[in-house]
C-alpha positions in Angstrom: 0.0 0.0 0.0 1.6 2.9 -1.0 0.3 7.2 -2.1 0.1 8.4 -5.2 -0.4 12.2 -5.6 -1.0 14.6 -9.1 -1.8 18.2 -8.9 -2.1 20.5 -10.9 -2.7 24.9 -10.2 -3.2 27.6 -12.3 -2.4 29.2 -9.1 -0.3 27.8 -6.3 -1.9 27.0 -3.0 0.9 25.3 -1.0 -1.0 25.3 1.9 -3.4 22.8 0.5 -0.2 21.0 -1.4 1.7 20.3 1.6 -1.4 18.8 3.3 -1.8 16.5 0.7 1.4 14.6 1.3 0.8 15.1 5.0 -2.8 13.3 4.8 -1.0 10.3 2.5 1.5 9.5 4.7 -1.5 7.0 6.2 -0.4 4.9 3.2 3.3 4.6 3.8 5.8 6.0 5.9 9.1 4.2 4.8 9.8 7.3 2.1 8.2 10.2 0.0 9.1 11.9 -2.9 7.9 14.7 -5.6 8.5 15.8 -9.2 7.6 19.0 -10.5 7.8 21.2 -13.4 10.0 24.4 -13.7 11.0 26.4 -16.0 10.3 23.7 -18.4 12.0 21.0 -16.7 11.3 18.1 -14.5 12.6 18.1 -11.0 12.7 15.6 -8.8 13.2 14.7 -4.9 12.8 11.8 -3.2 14.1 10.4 0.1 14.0 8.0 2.8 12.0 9.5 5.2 7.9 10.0 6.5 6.0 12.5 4.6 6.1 14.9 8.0 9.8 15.0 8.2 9.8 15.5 4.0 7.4 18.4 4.8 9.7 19.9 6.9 13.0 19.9 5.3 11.9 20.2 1.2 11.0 23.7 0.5 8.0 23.5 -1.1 8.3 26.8 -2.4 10.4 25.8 -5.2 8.3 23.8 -6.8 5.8 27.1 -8.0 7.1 28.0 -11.4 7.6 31.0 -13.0 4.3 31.8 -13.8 2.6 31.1 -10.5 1.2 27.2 -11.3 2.3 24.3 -9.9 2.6 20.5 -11.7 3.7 18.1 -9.7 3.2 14.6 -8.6 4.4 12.9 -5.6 4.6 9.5 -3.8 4.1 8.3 -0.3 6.0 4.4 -0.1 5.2 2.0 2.1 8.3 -0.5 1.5 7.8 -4.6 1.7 11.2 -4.9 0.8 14.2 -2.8 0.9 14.3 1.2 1.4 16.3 1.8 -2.0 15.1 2.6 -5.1 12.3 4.6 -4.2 10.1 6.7 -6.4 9.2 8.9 -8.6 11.0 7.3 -11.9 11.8 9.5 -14.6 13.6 10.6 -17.6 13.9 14.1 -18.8 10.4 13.9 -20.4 8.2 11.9 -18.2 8.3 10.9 -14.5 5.9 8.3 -13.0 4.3 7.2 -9.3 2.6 4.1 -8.9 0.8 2.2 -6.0 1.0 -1.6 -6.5 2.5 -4.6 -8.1 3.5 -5.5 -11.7 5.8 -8.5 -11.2 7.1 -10.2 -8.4 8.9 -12.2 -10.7 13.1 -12.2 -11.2 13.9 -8.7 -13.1 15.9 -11.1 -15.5 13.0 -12.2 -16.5 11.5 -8.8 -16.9 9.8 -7.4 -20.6 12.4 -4.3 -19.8 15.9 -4.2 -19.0 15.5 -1.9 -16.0 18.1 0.2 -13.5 16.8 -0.7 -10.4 14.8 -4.4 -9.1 11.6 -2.2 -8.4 8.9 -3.0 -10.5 7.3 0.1 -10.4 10.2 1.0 -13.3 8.4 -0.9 -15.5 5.8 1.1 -16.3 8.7 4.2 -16.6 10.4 2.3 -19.5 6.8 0.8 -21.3 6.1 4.4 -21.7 9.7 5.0 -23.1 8.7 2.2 -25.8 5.2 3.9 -26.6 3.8 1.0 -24.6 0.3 1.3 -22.7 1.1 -0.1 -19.2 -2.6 -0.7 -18.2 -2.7 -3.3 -21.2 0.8 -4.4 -21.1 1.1 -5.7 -18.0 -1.7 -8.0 -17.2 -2.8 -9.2 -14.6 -1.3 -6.8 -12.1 -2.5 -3.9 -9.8 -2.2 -0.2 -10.5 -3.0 3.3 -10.0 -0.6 5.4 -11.5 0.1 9.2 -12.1 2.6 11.0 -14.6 3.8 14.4 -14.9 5.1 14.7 -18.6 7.6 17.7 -18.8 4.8 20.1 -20.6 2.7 19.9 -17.4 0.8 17.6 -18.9 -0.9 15.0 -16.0 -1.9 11.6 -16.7 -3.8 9.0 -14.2 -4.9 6.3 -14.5 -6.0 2.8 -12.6 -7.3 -1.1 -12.6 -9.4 -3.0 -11.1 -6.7 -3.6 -8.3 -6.1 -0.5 -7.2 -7.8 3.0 -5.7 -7.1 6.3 -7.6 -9.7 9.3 -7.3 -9.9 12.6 -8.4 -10.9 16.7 -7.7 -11.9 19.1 -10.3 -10.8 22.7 -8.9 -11.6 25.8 -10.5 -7.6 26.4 -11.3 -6.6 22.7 -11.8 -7.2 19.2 -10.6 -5.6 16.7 -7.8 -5.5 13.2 -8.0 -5.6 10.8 -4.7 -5.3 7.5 -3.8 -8.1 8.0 -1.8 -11.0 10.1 -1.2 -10.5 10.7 2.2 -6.9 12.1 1.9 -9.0 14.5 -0.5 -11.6 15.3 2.3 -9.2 15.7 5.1 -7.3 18.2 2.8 -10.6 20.5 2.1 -11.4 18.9 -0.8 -14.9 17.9 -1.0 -16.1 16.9 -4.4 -13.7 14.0 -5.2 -14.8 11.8 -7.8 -13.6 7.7 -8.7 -11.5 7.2 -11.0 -13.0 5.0 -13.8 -10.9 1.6 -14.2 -8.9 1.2 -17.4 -9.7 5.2 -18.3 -6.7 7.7 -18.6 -7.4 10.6 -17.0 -5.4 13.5 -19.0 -4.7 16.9 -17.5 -3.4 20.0 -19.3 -5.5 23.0 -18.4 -8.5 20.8 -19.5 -9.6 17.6 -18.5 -10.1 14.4 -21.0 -10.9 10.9 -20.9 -9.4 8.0 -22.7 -11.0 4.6 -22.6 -8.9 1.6 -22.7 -10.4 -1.7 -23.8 -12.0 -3.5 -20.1 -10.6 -7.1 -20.1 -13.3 -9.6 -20.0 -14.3 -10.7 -16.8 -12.6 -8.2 -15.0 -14.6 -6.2 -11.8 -13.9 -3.4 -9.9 -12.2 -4.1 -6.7 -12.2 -1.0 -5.0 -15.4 0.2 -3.7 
């Protein structure tokens, strides 16, 4: 069980930012991380600590660009494993957060040849081959967000997984949850569809992926 957080602001309300990542820590507290978008760049900052001691020592600040928005997304780990190779994963163009599993499986026997033995970088490098993860990698659990360098946000989840999302009159947040929405003053979160990507660049759109047969929605 991990976070998974996407925002997006026309105008920057940190306040309400910061208390996002503070109300996911619930999900994990072996690490946290963020990217964002400045200046037309991705940045991105990720340690080994709670969300509370994150809050304190990242300046959040930094993360408003030059025009006053903010695009970010941001995860809250809850390890099984080892504390390494925690997320985000990125590339210059696109950086990823996901909650759940893909393989368990040996990474030699992975589809990718990845940097690290988290499998969460799968879905990093099936983007990076034009690949459509929530097809790809089947069965698995997801809920994923991306922040693509453009500010553009995607999101997206299966049947496996929790993802939700808030419509705000200068942007949109996605959530793992819908309370982590309501304890951040965020009252009209919606559910994320399964196999839909949620697309976010100043307007919201909807992409339908093909359901598999069978498959039913886990999450209530």
């Amino acid at each position: 069980m991990c976070g998974v957080i996407g925002i997006s602001m026309k105008d920057a309300n940190l306040n309400v930012i910061r208390n996002l990542f503070k109300q996911s820590m619930i999900r994990g507290k072996h690490a946290t991380g963020i990217t964002y978008v400045y200046d037309g760049e991705l940045k991105t900052h990720k340690e080994s600590i709670p969300a509370d001691v994150f809050l304190d020592k990242f300046d959040f600040e930094q993360i408003v660009d030059k025009d006053g928005s903010v695009s970010c997304i941001g995860h809250i780990r809850y390890s099984t494993s080892t504390l390494e190779y925690n997320q985000p994963f990125f590339n210059k163009e696109i950086s990823v957060v996901h909650n759940g599993v893909i393989s368990q499986e040996d990474p030699s026997t992975w589809s990718y040849k990845t940097e690290t033995p988290n499998d969460s970088e799968l879905i990093l490098r099936a983007r990076e081959h034009k690949e459509t993860p929530l097809t790809k990698f089947r069965p698995s659990s997801m809920a994923v967000v991306e922040l693509l360098k453009d500010k553009t946000i995607v999101a997206y989840r299966n049947e496996a997984r929790p993802l939700w999302y808030t419509e705000l009159n200068n942007g949109i947040v996605f959530t793992s949850t819908k309370d982590i929405a309501y304890r951040s003053n965020l009252t009209s979160s919606k559910k994320c569809g399964m196999f839909v990507e949620y697309q976010y660049n100043n307007k919201l759109e909807k992409i339908s992926i093909d359901v598999p047969e069978g498959v039913q929605d886990l999450q209530c």
